[in-house]
N, CA, C and O atoms as CSV, one atom per row, in Angstrom:
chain,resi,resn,atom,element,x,y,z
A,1,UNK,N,N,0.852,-1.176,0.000
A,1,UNK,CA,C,0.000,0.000,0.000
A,1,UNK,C,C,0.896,1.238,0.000
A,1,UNK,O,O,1.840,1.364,0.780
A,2,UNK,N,N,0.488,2.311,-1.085
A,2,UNK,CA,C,1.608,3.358,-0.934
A,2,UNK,C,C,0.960,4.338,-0.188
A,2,UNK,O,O,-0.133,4.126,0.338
A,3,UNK,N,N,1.706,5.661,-0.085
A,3,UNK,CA,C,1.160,6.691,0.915
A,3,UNK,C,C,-0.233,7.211,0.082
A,3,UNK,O,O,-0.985,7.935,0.734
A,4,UNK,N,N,-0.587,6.918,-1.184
A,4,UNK,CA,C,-1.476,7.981,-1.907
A,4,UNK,C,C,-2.407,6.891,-1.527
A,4,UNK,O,O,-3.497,7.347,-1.181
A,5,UNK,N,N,-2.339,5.740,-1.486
A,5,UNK,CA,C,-3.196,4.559,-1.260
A,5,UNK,C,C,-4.421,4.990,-0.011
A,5,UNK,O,O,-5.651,5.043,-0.033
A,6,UNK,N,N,-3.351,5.262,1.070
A,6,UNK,CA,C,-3.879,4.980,2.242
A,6,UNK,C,C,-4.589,6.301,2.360
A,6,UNK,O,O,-5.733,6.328,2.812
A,7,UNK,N,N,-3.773,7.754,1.854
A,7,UNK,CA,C,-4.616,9.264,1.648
A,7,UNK,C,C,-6.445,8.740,1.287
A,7,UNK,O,O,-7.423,9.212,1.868
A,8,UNK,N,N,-6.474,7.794,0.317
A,8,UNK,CA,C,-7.566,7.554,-0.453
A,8,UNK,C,C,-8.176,6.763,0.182
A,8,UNK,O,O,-9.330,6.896,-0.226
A,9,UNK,N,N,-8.166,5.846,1.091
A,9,UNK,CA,C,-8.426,5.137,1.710
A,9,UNK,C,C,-9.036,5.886,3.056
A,9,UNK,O,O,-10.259,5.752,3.112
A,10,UNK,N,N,-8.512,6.590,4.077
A,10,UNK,CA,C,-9.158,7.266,4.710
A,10,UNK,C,C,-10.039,8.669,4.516
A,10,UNK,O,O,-10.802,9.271,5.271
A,11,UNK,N,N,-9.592,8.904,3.191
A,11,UNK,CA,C,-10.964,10.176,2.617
A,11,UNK,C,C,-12.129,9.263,2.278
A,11,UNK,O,O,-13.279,9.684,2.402
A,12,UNK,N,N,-11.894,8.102,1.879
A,12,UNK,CA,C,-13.544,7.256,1.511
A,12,UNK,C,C,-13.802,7.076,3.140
A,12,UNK,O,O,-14.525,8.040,3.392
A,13,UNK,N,N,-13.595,6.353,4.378
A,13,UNK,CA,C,-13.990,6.460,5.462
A,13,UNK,C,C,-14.581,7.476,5.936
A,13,UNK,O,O,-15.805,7.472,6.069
A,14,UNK,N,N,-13.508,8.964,6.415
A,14,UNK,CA,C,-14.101,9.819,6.848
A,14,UNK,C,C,-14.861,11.004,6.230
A,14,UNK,O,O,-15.509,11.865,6.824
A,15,UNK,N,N,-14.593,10.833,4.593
A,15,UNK,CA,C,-15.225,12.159,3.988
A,15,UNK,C,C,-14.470,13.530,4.089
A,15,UNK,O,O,-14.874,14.661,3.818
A,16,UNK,N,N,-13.742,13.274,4.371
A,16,UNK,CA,C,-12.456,14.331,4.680
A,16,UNK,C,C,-11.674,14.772,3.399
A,16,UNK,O,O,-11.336,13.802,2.721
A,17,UNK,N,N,-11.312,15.943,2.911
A,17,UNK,CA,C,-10.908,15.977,1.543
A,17,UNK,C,C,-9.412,15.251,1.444
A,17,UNK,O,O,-8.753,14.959,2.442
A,18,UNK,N,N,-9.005,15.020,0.137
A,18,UNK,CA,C,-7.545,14.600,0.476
A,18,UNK,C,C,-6.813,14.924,0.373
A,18,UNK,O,O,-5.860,14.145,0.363
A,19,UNK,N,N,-6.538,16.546,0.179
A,19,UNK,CA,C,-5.754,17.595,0.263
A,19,UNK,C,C,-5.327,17.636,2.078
A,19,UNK,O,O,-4.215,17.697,2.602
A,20,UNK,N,N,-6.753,17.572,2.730
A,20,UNK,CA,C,-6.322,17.936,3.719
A,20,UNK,C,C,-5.473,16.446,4.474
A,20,UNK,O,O,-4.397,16.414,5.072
A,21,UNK,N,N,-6.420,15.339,4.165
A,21,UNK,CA,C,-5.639,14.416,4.935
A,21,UNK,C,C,-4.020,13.636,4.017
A,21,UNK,O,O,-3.503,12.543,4.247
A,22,UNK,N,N,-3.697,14.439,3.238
A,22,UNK,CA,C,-2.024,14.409,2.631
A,22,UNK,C,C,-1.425,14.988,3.798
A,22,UNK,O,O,-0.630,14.402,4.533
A,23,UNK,N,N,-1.993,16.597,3.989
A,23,UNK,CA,C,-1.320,17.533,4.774
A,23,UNK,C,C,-0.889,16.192,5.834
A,23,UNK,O,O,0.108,15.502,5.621
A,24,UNK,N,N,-1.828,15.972,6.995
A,24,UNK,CA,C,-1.823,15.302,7.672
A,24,UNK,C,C,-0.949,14.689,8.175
A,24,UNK,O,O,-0.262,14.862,9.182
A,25,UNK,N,N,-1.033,13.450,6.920
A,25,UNK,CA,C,-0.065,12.348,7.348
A,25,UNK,C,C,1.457,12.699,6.613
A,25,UNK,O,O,2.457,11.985,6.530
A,26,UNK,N,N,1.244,13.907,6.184
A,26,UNK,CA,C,2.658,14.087,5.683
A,26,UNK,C,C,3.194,14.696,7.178
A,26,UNK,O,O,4.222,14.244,7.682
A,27,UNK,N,N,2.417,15.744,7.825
A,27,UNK,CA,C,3.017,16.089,9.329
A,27,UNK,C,C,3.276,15.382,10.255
A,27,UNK,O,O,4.121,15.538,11.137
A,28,UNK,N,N,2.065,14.020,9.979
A,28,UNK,CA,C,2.573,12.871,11.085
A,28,UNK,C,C,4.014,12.471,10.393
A,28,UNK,O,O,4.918,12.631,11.214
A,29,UNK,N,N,4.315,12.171,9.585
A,29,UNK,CA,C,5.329,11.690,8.781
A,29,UNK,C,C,6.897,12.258,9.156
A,29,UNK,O,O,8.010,11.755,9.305
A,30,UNK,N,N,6.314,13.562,9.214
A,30,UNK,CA,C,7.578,14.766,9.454
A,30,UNK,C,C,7.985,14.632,10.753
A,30,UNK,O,O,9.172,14.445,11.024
A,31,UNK,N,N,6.884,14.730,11.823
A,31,UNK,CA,C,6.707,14.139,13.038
A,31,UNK,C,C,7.731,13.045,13.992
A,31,UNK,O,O,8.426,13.097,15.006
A,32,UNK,N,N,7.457,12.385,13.299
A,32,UNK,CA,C,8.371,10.915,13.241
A,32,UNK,C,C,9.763,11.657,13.083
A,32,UNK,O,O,10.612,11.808,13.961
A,33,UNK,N,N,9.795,11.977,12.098
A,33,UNK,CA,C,11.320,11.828,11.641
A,33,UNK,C,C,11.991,12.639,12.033
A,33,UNK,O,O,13.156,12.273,11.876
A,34,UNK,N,N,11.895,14.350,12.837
A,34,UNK,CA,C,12.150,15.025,13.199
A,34,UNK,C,C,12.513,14.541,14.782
A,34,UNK,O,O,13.603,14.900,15.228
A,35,UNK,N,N,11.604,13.722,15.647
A,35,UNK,CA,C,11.664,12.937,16.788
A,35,UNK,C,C,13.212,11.716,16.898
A,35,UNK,O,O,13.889,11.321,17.848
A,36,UNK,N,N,13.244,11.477,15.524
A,36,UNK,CA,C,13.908,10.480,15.911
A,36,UNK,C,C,15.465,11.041,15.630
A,36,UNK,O,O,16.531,10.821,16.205
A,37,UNK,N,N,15.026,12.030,14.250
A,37,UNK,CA,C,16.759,12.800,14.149
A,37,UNK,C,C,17.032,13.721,15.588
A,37,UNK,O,O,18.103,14.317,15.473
A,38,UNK,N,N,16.588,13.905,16.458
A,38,UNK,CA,C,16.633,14.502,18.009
A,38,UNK,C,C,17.062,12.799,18.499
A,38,UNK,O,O,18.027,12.993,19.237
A,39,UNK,N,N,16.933,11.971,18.473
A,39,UNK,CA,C,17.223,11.096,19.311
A,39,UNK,C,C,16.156,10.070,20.292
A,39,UNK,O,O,16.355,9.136,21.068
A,40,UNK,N,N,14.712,10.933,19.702
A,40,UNK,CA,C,13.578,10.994,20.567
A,40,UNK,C,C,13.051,9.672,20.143
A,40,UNK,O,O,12.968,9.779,18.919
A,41,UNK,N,N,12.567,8.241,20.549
A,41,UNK,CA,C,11.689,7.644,20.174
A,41,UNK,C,C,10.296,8.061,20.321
A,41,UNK,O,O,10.041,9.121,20.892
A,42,UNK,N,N,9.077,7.067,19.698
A,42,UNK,CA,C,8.260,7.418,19.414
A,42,UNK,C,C,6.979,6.478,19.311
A,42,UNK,O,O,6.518,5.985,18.281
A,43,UNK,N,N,6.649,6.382,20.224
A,43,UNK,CA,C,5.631,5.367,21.053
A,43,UNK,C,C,4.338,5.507,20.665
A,43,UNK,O,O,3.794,6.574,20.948
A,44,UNK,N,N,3.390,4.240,19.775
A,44,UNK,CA,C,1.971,4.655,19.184
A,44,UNK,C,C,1.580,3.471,20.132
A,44,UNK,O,O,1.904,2.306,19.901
A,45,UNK,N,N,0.946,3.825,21.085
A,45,UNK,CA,C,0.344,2.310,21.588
A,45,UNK,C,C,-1.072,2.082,21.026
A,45,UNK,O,O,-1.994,2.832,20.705
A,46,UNK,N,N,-0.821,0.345,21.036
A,46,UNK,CA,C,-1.547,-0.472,20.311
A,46,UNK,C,C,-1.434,-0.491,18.668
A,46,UNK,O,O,-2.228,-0.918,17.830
A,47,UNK,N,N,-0.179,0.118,18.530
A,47,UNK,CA,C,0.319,0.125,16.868
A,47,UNK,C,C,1.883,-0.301,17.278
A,47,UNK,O,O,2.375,-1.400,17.025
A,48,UNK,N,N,2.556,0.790,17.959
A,48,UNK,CA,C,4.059,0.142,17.865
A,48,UNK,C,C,5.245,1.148,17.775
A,48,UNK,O,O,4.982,2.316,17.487
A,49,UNK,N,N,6.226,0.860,17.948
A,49,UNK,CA,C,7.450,2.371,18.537
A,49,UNK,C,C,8.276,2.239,17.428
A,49,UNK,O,O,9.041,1.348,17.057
A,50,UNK,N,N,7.861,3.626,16.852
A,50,UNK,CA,C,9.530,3.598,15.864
A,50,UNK,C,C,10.656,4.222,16.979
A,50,UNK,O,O,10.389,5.218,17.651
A,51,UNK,N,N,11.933,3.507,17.081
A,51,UNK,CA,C,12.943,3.172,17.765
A,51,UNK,C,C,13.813,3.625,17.049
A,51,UNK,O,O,13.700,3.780,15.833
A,52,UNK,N,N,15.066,3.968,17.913
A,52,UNK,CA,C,16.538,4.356,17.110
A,52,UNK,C,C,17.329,3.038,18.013
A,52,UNK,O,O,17.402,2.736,19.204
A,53,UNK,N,N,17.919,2.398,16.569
A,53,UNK,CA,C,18.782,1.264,17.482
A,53,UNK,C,C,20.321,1.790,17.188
A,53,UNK,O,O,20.638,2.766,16.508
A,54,UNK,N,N,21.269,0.788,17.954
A,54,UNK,CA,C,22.603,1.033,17.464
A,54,UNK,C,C,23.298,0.175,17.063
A,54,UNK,O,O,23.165,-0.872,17.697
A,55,UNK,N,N,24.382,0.130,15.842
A,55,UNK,CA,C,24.680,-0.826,15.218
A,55,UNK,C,C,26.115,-0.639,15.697
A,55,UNK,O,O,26.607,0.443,16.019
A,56,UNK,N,N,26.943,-2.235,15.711
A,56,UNK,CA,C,28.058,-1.951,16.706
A,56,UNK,C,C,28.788,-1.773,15.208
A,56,UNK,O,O,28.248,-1.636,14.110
A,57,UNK,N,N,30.120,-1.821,15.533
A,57,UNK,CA,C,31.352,-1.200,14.185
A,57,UNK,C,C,31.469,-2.700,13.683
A,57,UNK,O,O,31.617,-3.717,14.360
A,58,UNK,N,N,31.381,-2.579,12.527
A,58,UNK,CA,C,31.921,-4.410,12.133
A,58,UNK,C,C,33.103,-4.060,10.850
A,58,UNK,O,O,33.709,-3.003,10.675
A,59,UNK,N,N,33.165,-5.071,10.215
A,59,UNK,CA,C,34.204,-5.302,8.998
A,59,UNK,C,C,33.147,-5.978,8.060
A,59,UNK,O,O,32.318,-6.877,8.206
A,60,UNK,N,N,33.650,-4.914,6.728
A,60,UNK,CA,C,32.861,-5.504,5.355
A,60,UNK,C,C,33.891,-5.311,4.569
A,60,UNK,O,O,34.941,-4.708,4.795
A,61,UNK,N,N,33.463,-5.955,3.470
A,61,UNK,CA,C,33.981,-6.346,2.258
A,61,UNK,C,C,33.528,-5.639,0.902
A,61,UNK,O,O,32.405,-5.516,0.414
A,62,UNK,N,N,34.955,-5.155,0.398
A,62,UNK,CA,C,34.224,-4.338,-1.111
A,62,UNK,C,C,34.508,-5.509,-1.797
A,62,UNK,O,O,35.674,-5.900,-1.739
A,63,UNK,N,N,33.666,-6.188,-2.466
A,63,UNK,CA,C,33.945,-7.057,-3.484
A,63,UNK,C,C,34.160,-6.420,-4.991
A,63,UNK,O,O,33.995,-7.403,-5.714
A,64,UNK,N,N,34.374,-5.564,-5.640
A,64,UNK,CA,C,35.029,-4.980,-6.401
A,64,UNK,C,C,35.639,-5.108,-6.430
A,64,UNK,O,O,35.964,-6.023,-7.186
A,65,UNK,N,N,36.784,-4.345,-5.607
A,65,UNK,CA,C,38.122,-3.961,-5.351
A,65,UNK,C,C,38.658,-5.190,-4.428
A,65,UNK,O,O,39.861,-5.437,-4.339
A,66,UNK,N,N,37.833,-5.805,-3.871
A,66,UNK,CA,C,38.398,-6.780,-3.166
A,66,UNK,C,C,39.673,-6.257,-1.847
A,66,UNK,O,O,40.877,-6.477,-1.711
A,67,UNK,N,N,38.687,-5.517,-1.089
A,67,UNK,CA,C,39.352,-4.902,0.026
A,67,UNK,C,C,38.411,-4.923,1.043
A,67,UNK,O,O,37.204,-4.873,0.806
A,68,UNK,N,N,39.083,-5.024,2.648
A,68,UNK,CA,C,37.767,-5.175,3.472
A,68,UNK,C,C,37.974,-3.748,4.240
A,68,UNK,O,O,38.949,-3.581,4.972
A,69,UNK,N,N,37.051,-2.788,4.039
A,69,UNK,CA,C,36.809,-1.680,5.009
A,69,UNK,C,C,35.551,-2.099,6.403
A,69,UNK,O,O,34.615,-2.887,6.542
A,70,UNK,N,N,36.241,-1.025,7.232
A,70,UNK,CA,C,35.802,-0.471,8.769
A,70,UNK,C,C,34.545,0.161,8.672
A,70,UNK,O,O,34.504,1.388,8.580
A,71,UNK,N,N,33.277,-0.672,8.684
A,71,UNK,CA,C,32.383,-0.223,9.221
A,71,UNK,C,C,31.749,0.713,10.308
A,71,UNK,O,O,31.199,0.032,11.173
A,72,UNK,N,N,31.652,2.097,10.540
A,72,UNK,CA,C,31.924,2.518,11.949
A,72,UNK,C,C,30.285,2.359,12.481
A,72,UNK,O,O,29.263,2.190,11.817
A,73,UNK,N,N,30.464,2.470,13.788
A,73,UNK,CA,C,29.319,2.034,14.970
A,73,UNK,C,C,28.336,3.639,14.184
A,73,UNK,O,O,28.713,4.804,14.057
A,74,UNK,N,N,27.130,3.020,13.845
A,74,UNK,CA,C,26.219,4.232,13.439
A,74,UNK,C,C,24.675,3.432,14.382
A,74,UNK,O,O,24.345,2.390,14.947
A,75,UNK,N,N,24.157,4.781,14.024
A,75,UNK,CA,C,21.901,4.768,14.443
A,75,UNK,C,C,21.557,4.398,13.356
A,75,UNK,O,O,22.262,4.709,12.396
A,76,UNK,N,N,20.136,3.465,13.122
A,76,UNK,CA,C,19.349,3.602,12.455
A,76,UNK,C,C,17.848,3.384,12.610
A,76,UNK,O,O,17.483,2.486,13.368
A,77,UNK,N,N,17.137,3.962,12.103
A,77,UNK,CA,C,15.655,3.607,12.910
A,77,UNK,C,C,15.211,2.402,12.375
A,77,UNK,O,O,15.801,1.739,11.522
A,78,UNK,N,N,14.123,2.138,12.921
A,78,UNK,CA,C,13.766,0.923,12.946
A,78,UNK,C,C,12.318,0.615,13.886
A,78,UNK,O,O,12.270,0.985,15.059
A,79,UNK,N,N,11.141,-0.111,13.216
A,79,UNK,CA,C,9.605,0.227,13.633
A,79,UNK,C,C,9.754,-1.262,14.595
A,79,UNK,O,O,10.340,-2.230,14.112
A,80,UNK,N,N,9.267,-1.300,15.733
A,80,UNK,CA,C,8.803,-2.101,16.387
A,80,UNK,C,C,7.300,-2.411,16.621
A,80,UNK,O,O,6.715,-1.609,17.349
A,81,UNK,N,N,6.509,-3.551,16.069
A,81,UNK,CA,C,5.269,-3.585,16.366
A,81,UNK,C,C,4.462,-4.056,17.543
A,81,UNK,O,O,4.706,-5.150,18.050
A,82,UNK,N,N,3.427,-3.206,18.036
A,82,UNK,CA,C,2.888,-3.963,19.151
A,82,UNK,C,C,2.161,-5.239,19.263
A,82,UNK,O,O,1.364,-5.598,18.396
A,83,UNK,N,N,2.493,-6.114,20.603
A,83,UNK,CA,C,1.899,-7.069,20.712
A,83,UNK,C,C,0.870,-7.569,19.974
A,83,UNK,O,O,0.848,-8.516,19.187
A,84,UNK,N,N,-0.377,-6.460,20.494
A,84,UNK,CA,C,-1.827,-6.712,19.448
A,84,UNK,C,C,-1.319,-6.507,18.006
A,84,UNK,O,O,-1.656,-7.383,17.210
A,85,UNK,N,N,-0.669,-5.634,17.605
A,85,UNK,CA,C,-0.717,-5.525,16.238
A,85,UNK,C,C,-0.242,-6.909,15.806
A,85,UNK,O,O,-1.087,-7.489,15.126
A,86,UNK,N,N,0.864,-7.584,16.014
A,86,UNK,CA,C,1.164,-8.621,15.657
A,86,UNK,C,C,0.361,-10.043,15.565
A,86,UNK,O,O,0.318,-10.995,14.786
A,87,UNK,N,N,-0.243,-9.659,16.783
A,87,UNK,CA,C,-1.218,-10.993,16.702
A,87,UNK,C,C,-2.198,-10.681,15.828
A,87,UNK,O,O,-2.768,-11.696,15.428
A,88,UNK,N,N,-2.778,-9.299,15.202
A,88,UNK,CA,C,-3.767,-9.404,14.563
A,88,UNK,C,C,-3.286,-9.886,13.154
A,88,UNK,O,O,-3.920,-10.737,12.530
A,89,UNK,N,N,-2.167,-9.323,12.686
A,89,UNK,CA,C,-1.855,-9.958,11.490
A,89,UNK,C,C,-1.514,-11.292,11.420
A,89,UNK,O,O,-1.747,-11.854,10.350
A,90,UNK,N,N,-0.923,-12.043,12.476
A,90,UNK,CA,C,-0.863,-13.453,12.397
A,90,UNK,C,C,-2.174,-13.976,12.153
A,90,UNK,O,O,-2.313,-14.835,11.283
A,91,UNK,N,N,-3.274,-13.509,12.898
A,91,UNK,CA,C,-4.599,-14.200,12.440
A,91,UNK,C,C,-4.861,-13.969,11.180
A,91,UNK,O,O,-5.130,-14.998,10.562
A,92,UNK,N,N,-4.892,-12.652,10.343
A,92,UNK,CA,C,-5.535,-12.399,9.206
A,92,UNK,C,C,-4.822,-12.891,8.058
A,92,UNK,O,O,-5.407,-13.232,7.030
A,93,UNK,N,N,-2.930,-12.964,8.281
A,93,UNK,CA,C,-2.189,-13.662,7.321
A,93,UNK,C,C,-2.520,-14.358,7.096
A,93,UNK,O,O,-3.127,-14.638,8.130
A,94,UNK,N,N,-2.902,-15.874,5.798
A,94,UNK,CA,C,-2.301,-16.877,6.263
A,94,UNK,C,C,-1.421,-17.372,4.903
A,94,UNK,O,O,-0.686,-18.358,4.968
């Protein structure tokens, strides 16, 4: 489902134009990401926390050049889902 999907998807529910609900979820969107470049996680209960994790320093490989460079220790976000959410899709998957 893309973002224009779901715009369209909640203007048929609420009747809401979809100018306005773009605005919206583009601010929730901004929201997020502004929270997490601060460092801030970001807790939806009964949906699920987008999280900043940390990745330790490792060693990779350019296979090109065939040289192994130093990975350094970086953040990256990353969505954690809640309990319920998970179980609901296990039921509805199959």
């Amino acid at each position: 489902m893309t973002k224009a999907e779901i715009v369209a998807e909640i203007a048929n529910k609420t009747g809401i134009e979809k100018v306005s609900i773009q605005a919206t979820v583009e601010a929730f969107m901004d929201s997020i990401k502004v929270s997490l470049g601060k460092g801030e996680n970001v807790y939806l209960r009964g949906f699920g926390s987008f999280i900043i994790k940390q990745r330790a320093k490792k060693t990779g490989r350019n296979i090109s050049k065939n040289t192994t460079i130093i990975i350094p220790a970086h953040k990256i976000p990353s969505f954690k889902p809640a309990k319920t959410f998970v179980t609901e899709v296990k039921n509805k998957v199959k």
